[in-house]
C-alpha positions in Angstrom: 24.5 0.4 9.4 22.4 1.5 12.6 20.5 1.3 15.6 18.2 3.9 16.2 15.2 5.0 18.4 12.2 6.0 17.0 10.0 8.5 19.7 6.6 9.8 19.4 6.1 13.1 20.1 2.8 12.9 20.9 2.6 10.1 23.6 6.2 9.5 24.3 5.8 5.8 22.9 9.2 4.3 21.3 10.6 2.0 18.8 14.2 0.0 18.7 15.2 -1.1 15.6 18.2 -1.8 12.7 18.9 -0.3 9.1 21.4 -1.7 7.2 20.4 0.6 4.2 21.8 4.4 3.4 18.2 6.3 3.8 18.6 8.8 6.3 14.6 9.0 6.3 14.0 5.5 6.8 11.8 5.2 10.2 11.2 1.5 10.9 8.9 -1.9 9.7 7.7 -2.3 12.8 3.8 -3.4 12.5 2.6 -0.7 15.5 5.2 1.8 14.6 3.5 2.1 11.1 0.3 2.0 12.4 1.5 5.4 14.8 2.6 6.7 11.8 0.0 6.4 9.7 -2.4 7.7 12.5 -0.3 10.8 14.1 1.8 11.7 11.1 5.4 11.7 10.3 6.3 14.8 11.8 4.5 13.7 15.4 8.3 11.5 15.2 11.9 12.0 16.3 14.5 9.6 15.3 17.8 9.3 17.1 20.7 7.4 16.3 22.0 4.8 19.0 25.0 3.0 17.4 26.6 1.9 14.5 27.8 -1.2 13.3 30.1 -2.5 10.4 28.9 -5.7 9.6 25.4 -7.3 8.9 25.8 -9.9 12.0 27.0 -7.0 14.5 24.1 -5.0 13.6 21.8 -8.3 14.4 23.4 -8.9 17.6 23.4 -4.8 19.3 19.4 -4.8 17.8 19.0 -7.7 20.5 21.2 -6.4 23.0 19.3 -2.6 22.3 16.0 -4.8 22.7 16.6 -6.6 25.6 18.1 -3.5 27.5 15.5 -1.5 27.2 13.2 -4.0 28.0 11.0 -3.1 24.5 9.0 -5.9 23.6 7.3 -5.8 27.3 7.2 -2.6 28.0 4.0 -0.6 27.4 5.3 2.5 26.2 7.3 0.2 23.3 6.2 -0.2 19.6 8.5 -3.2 19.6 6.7 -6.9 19.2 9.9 -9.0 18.7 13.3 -9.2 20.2 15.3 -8.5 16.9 17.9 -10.0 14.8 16.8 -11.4 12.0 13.2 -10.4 12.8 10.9 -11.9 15.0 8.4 -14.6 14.3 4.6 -12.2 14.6 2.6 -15.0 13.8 1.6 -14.8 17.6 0.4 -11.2 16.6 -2.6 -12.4 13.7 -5.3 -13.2 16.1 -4.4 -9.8 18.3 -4.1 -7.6 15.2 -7.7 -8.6 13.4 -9.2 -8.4 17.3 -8.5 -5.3 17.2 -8.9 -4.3 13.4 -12.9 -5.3 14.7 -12.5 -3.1 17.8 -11.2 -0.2 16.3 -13.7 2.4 15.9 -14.3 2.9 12.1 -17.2 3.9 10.5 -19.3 2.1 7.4 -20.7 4.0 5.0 -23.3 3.4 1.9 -25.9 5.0 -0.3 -29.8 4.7 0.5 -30.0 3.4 -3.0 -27.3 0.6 -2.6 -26.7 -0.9 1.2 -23.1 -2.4 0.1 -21.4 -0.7 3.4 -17.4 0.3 2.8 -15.2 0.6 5.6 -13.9 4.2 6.4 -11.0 4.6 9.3 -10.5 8.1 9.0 -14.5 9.8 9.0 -13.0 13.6 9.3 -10.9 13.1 5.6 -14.2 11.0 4.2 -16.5 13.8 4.9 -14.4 16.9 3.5 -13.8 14.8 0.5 -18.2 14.1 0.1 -18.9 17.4 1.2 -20.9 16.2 4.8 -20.4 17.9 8.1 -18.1 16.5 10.3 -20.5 16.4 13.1 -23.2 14.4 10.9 -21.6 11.0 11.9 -21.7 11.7 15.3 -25.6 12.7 15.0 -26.5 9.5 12.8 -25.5 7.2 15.5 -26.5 8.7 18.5 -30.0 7.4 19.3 -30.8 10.5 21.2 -30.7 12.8 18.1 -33.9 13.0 16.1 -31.4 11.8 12.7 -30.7 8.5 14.2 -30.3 5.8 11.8 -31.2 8.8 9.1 -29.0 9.7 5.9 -27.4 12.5 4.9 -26.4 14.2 1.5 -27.5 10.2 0.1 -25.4 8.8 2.7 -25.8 6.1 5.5 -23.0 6.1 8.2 -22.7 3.9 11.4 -19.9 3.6 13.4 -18.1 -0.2 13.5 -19.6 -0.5 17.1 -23.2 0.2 16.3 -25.8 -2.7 14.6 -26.2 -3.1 11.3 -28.8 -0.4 9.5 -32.4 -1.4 9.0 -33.5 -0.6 5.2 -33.9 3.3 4.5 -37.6 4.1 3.7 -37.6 7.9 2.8 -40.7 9.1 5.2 -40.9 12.0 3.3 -42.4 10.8 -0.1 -44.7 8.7 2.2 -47.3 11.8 2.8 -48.7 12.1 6.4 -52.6 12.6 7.0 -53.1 15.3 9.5 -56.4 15.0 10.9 -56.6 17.2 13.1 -55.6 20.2 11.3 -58.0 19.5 8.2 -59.8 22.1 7.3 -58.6 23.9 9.8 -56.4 27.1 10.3 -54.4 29.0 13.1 -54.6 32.9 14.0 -53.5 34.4 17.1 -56.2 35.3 19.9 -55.3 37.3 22.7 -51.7 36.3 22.0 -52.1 32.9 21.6 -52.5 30.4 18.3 -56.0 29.0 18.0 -56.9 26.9 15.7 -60.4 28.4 13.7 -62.3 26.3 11.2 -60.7 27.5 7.4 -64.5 27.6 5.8 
C-alpha cells in the first residue's frame, strides 16, 4: 500500500493519491488526472513513490496528511479535487465539469446527405481515419476562406464554438448563367485577353 505522485512531463502539473492494490502501473482515479492522460498520453507521466503504509486506515490518514501538505486541492498546478481518505464527495464538480465539456473546443461533424452532427474531440485522429486533410477543419470554419460553411470529401465540420450549419445546397448542380460571356470568346491582343464575339 502507497502514496505516490503523479507528474506531468509536459506542464509540470501533479497528482497525490493512494493504492492499496499490487499494480505497479496503476496511475490514479483522479477525474483531471485521467483527463491529462487521455489528452498527453501515458508516457507524457512520471510516477514516484512517497510512502508506504501497512494498513488500509494508515494509508487513508498519510493520503490526507500528503494532501493537505502540499496544499493539492488549491493549488493550480494540482490534478487533485478532494482532500483524500476515503475519497472526496465531487458532486461540487458536475456543474464545472459539463461547463466545461461545452467549452472545450470539439468539433461536430455530419454528411451533407444526413445533418445528424456527432461530437469529435480529437479532429487530427478523425481525419486520418476519413481520409480529410488536417488543415480542412480549420478552412471550413474560418469565414475568411472561400470553403466556409462548405463540405469536404461528403463531410460538414464546425468547431463546438461556431453556430449551427445552414442546410448544404450543392451550388454546383445548380448551373450558373453567364451572360456576359455568351457567345463570346477570349484571345490575346497585344498581350492582353479580349473578349471577341465566337460567331
Amino acid at each position: 500500500m502507497i502514496i505516490y505522485k503523479i507528474t506531468n512531463t509536459k506542464n509540470q502539473k501533479w497528482y497525490i493519491g493512494k493504492h492499496n492494490g499490487s499494480d505497479p502501473n496503476y496511475m490514479g482515479s483522479g477525474k483531471l488526472l485521467r483527463y491529462a492522460i487521455y489528452k498527453y498520453g501515458i508516457d507524457s507521466f512520471k510516477k514516484e513513490i512517497l510512502e508506504e503504509c501497512s494498513t488500509l486506515e494508515e494509508l487513508n490518514i498519510r493520503e490526507i496528511h500528503w494532501i493537505k501538505q502540499t496544499n493539492a486541492v488549491i493549488d493550480p498546478m494540482s490534478y487533485n479535487l478532494a482532500s483524500g481518505g476515503e475519497g472526496g464527495d465531487l458532486n461540487k464538480f458536475k456543474d464545472l465539469e459539463a461547463e466545461a465539456y461545452k467549452r472545450a473546443k470539439g468539433w461536430f461533424v455530419s454528411k451533407i446527405d444526413d445533418p445528424t452532427e456527432v461530437y469529435v474531440h480529437n479532429i487530427s485522429k478523425w481525419c486520418e481515419e476519413n481520409g480529410v486533410d488536417k488543415s480542412i477543419p480549420t478552412m471550413l470554419n474560418n469565414p475568411s476562406n472561400r470553403l466556409f460553411q462548405k463540405q469536404t470529401k461528403g463531410w460538414r465540420i464546425r468547431r463546438s464554438d461556431m453556430p449551427e450549419l445552414p442546410p448544404y445546397i450543392d451550388k454546383r448542380t445548380l448551373g450558373h448563367k453567364n451572360i456576359a460571356c455568351k457567345g463570346k470568346t477570349w484571345k490575346l491582343v497585344n498581350g492582353k485577353r479580349t473578349w471577341i464575339a465566337k460567331y
